[in-house]
MIDOSE-1310 file (N, C-alpha, C; in nm, 2 decimals, decimal comma, always signed):
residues 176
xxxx	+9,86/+15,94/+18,33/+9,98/+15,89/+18,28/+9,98/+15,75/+18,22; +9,89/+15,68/+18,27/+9,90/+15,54/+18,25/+9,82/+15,53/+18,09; +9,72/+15,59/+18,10/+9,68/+15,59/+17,97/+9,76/+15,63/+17,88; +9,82/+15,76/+17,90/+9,89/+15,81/+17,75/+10,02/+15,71/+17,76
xxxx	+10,04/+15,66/+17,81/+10,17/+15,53/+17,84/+10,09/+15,43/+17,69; +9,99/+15,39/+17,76/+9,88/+15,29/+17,67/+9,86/+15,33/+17,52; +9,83/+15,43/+17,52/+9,77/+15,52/+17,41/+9,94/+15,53/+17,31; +10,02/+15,55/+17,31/+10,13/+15,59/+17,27/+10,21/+15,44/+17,25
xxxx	+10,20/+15,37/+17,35/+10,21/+15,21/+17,28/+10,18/+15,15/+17,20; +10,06/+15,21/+17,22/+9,94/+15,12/+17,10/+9,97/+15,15/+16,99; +10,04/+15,25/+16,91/+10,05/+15,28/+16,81/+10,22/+15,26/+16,75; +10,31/+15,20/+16,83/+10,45/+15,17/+16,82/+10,44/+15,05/+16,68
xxxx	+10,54/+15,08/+16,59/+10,52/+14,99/+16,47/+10,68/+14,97/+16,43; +10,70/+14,90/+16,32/+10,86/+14,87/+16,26/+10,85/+15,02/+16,17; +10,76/+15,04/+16,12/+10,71/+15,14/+16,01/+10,74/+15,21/+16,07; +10,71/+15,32/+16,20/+10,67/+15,40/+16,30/+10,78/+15,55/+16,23
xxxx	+10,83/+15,54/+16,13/+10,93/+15,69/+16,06/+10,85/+15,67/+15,89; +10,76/+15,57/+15,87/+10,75/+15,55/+15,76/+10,61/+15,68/+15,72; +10,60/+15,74/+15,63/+10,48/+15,86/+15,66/+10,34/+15,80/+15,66; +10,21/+15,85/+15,74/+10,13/+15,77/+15,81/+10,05/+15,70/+15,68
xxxx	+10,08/+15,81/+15,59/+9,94/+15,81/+15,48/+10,00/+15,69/+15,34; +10,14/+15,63/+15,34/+10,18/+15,56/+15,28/+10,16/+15,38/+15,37; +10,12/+15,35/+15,30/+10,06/+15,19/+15,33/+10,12/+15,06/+15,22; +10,14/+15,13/+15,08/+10,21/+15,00/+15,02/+10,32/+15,10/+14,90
xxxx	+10,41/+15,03/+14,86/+10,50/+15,03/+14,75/+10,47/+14,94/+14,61; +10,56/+15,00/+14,52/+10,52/+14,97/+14,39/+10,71/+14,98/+14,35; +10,76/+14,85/+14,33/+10,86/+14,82/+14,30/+10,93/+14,76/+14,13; +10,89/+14,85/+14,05/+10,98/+14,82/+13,95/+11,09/+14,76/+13,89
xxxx	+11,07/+14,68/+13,78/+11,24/+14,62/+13,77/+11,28/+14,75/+13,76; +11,41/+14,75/+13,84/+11,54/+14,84/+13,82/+11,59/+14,86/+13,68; +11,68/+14,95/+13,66/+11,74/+14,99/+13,48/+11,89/+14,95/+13,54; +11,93/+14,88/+13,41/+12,07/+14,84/+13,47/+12,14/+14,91/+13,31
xxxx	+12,20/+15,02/+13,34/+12,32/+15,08/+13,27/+12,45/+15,06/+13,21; +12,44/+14,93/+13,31/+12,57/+14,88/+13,27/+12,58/+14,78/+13,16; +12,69/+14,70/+13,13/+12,73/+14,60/+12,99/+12,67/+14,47/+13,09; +12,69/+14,47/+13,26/+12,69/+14,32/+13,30/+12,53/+14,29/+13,27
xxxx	+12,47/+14,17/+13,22/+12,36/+14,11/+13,20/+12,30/+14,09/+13,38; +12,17/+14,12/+13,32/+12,10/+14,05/+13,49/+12,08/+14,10/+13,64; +12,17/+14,20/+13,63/+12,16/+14,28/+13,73/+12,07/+14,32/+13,79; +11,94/+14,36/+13,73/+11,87/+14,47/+13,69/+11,78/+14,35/+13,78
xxxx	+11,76/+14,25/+13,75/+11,67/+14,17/+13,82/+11,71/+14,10/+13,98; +11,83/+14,06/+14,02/+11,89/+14,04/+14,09/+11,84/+14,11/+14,21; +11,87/+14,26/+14,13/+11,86/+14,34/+14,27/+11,74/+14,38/+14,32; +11,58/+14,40/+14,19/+11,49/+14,42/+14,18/+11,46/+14,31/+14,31
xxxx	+11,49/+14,18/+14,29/+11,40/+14,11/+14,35/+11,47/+14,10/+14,50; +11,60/+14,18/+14,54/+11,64/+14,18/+14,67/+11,56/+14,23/+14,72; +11,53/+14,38/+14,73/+11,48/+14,48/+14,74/+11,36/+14,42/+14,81; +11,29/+14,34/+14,70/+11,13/+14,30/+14,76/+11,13/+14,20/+14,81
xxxx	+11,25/+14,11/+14,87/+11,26/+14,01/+14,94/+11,26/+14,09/+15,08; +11,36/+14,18/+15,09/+11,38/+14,29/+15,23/+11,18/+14,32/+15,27; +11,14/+14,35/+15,18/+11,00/+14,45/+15,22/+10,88/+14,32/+15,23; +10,95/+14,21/+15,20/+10,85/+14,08/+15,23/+10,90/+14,03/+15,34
xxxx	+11,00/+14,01/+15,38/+11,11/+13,97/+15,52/+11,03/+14,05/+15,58; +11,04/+14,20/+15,58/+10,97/+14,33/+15,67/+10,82/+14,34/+15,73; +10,78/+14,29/+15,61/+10,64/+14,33/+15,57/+10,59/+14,47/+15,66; +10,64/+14,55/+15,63/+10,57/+14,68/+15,65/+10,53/+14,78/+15,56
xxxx	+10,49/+14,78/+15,43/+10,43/+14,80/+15,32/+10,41/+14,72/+15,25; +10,26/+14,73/+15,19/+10,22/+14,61/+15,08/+10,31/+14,65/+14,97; +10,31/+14,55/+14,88/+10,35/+14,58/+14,76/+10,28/+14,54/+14,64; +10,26/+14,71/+14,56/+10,09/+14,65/+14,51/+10,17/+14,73/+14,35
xxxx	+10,07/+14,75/+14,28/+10,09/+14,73/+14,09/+10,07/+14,90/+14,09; +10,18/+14,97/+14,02/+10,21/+15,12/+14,04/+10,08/+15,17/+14,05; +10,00/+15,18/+13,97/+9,82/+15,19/+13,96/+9,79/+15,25/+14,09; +9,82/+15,15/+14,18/+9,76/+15,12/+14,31/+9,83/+15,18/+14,40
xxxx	+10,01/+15,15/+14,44/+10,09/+15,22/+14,56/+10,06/+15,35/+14,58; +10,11/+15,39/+14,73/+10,09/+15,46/+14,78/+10,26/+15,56/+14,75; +10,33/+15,47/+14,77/+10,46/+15,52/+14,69/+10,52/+15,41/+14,59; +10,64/+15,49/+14,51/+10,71/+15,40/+14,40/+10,86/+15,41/+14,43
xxxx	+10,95/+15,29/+14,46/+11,07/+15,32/+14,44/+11,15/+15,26/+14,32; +11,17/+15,38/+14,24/+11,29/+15,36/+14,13/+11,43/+15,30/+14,16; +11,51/+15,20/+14,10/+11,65/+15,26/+14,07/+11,65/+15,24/+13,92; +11,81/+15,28/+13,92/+11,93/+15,23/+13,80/+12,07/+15,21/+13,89
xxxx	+12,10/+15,11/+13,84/+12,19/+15,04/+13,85/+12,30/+15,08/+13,73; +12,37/+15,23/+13,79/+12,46/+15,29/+13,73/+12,61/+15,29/+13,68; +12,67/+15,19/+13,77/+12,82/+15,17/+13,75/+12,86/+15,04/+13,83; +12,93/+15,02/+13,80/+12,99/+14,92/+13,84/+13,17/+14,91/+13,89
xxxx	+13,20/+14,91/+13,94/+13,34/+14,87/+13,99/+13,39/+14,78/+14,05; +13,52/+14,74/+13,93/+13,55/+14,61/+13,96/+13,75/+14,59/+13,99; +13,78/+14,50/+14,03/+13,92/+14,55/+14,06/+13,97/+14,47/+14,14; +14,16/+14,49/+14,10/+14,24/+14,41/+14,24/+14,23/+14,46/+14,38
xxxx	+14,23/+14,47/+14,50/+14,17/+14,47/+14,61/+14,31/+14,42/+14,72; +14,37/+14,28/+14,72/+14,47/+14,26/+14,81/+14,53/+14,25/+14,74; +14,72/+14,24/+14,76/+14,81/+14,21/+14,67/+14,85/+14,12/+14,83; +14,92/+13,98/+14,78/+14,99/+13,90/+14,86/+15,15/+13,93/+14,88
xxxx	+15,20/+13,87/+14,94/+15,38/+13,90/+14,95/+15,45/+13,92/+14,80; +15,41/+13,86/+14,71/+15,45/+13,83/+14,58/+15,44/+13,91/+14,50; +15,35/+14,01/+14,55/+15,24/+14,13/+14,46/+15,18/+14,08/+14,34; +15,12/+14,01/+14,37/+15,01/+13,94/+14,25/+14,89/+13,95/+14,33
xxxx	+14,79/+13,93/+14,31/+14,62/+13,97/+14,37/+14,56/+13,85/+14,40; +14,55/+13,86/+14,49/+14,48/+13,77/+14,61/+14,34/+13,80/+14,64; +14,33/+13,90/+14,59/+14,16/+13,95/+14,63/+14,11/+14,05/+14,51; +13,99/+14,08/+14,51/+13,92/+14,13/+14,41/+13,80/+14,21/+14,45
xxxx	+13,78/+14,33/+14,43/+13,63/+14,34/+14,49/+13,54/+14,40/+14,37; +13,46/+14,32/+14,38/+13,33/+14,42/+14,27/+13,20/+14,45/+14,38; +13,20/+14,59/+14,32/+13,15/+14,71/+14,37/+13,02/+14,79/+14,22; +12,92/+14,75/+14,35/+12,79/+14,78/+14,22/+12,73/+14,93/+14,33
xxxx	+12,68/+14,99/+14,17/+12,63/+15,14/+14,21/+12,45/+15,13/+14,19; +12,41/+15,19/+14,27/+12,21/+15,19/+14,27/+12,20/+15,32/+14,25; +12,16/+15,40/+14,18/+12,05/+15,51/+14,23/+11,92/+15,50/+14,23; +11,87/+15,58/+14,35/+11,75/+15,50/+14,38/+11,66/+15,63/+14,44
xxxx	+11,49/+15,59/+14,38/+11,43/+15,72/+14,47/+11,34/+15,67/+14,49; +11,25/+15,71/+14,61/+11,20/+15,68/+14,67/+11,07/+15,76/+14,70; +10,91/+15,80/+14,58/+10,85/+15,86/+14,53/+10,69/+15,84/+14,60; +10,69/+15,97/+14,72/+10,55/+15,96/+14,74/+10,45/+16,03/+14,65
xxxx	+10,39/+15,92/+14,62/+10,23/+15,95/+14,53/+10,18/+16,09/+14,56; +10,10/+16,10/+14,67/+10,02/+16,15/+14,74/+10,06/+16,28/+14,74; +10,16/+16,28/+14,79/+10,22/+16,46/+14,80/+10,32/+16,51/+14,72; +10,34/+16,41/+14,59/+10,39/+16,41/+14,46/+10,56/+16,46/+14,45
xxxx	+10,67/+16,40/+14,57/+10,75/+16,45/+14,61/+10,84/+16,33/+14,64; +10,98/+16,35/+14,64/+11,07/+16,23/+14,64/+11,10/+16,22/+14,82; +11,12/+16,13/+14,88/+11,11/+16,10/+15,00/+11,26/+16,07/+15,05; +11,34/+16,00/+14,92/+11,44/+15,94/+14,92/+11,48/+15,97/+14,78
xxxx	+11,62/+15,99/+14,76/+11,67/+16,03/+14,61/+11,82/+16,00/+14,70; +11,92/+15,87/+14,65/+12,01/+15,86/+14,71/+12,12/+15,76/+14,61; +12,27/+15,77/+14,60/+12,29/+15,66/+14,55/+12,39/+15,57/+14,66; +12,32/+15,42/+14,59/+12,36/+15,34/+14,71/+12,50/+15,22/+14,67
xxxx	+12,60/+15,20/+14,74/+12,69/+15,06/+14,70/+12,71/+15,00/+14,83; +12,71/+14,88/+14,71/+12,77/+14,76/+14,80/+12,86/+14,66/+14,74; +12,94/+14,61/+14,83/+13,07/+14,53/+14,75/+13,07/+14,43/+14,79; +13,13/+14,29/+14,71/+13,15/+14,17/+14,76/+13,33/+14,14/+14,69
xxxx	+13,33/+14,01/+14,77/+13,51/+14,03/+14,73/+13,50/+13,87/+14,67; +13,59/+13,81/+14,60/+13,66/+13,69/+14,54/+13,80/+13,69/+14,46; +13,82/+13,60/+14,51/+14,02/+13,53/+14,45/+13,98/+13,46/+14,31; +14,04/+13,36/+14,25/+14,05/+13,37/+14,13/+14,07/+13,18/+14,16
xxxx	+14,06/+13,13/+14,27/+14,08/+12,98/+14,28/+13,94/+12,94/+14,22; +13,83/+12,98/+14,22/+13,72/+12,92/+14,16/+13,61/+12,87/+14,26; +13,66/+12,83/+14,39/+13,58/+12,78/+14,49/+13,58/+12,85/+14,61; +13,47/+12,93/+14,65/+13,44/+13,03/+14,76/+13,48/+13,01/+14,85
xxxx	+13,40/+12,85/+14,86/+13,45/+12,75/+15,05/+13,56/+12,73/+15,06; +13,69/+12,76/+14,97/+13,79/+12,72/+15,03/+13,92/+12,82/+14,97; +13,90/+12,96/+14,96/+13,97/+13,08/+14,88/+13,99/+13,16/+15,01; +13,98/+13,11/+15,17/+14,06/+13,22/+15,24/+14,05/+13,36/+15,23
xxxx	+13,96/+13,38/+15,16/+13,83/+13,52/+15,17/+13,70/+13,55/+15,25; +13,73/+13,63/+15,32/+13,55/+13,67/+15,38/+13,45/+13,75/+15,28; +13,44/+13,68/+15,19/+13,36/+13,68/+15,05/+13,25/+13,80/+15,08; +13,18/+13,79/+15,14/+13,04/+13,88/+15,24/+13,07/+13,91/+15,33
xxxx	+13,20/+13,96/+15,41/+13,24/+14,01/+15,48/+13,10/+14,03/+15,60; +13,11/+13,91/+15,64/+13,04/+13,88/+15,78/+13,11/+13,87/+15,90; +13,26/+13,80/+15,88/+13,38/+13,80/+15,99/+13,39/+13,65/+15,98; +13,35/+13,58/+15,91/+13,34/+13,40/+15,88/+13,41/+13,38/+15,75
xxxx	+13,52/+13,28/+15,75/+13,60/+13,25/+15,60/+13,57/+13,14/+15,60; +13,62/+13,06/+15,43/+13,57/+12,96/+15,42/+13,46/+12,83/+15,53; +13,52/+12,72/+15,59/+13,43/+12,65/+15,63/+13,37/+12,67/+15,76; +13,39/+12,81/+15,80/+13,28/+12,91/+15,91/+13,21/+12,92/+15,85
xxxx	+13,21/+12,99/+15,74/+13,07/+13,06/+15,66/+13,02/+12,97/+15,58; +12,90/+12,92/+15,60/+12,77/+12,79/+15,53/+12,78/+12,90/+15,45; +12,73/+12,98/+15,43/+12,69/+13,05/+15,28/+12,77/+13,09/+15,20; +12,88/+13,07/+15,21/+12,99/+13,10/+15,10/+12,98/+12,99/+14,99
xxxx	+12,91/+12,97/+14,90/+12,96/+12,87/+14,77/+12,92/+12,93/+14,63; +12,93/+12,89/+14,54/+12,92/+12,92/+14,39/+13,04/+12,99/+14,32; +12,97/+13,02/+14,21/+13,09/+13,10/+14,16/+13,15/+13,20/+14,18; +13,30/+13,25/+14,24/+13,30/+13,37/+14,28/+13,25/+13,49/+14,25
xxxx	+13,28/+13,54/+14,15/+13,21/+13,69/+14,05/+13,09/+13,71/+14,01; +12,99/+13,56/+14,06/+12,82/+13,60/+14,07/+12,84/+13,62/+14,26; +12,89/+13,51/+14,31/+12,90/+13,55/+14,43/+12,93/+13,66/+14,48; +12,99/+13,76/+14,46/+13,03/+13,90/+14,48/+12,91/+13,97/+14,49
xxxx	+12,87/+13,98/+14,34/+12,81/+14,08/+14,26/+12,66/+14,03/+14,38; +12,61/+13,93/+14,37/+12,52/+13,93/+14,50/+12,53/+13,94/+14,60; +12,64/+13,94/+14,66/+12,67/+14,00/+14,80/+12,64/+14,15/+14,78; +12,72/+14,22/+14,72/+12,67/+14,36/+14,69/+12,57/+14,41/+14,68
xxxx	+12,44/+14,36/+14,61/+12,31/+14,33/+14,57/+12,23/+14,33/+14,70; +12,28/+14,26/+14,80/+12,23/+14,21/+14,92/+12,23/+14,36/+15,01; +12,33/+14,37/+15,00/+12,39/+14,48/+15,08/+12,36/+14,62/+15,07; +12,30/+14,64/+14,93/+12,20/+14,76/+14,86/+12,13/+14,77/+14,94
xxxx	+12,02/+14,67/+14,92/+11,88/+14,59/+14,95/+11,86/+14,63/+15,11; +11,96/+14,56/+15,22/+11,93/+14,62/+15,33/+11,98/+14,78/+15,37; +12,02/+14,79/+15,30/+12,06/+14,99/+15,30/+11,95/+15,06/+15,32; +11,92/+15,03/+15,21/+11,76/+15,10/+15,11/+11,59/+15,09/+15,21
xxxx	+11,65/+14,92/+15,28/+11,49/+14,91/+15,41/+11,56/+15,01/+15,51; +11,67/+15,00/+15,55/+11,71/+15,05/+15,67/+11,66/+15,23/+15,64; +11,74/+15,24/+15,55/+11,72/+15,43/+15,50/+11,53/+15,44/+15,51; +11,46/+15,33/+15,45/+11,32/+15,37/+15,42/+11,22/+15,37/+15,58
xxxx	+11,28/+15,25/+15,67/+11,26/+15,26/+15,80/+11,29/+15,41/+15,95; +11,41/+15,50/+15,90/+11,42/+15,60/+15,90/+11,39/+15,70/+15,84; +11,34/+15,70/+15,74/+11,26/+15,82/+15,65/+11,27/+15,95/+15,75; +11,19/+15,97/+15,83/+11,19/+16,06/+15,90/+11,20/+16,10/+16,05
């Protein structure tokens, strides 16, 4: 007992759902479909901020991975969100669309084919830290939340971005 206890430990990983024979990724800039500029990079490089945070696959030049994950960055949604006593809009949320797949080499078959969103929210005062929004909806408003600042409507659209990005490790950590 004590052995297979041992033996069965020894092999426990963060990967441990990830398939045995895949060892690195091949991450493409993303296609962004939409009219917004930049996107397309934004999210590319969330994506591989998550799997370098992780590090449980290399990430190596398509040539080389063991798998490839695609997206496009297909729609976008943007819009009023709160209305205050007055009925005028207090809040705003933009809401970005991924599709995304998730392509083992080896056994020449999709692992993951899924589309993913995430939203971030902003008012129209111009300054994050002090707009009475949970911008990233963490449960912290203005001067709770250290990372609330910039411009709202990039701020959003990366919150969203962010929120893809950890989807996408979480779903790939579960694979199977």
């Amino acid at each position: 007992f004590l052995f297979f206890l041992c033996y069965s430990c020894g092999f426990y990983s963060m990967a441990g759902s990830i398939p045995a024979h895949i060892k690195s990724v091949s991450i493409p800039l993303m296609i962004n479909e939409t009219a917004e500029y930049g996107l397309e990079q934004t999210v590319t490089n969330k994506v591989l901020e998550k799997f370098n945070e992780r590090g449980i696959l290399k990430i190596l030049d398509r040539k080389f991975a063991d798998s490839i994950i695609k997206g496009t960055i297909s729609k976008i949604d943007e819009g009023p969100y709160i209305y205050n006593k007055e009925e005028s809009i207090s809040e705003y949320r933009y809401k970005v669309y991924l599709k995304l797949e998730w392509y083992d080499v080896l056994n020449d078959k999709n692992l993951i084919s899924k589309t993913y969103s995430g939203f971030g929210s902003y008012g129209l005062n111009g300054d994050i830290s002090n707009d009475g929004i949970d911008n990233d909806n963490d449960g912290k408003i203005d001067n709770l939340d250290d990372d609330e600042f910039g411009e709202p409507r990039i701020f959003a659209a990366e919150v969203a971005m962010e929120k893809i990005a950890e989807d996408i490790m979480n779903d790939i950590m579960t694979t199977w």
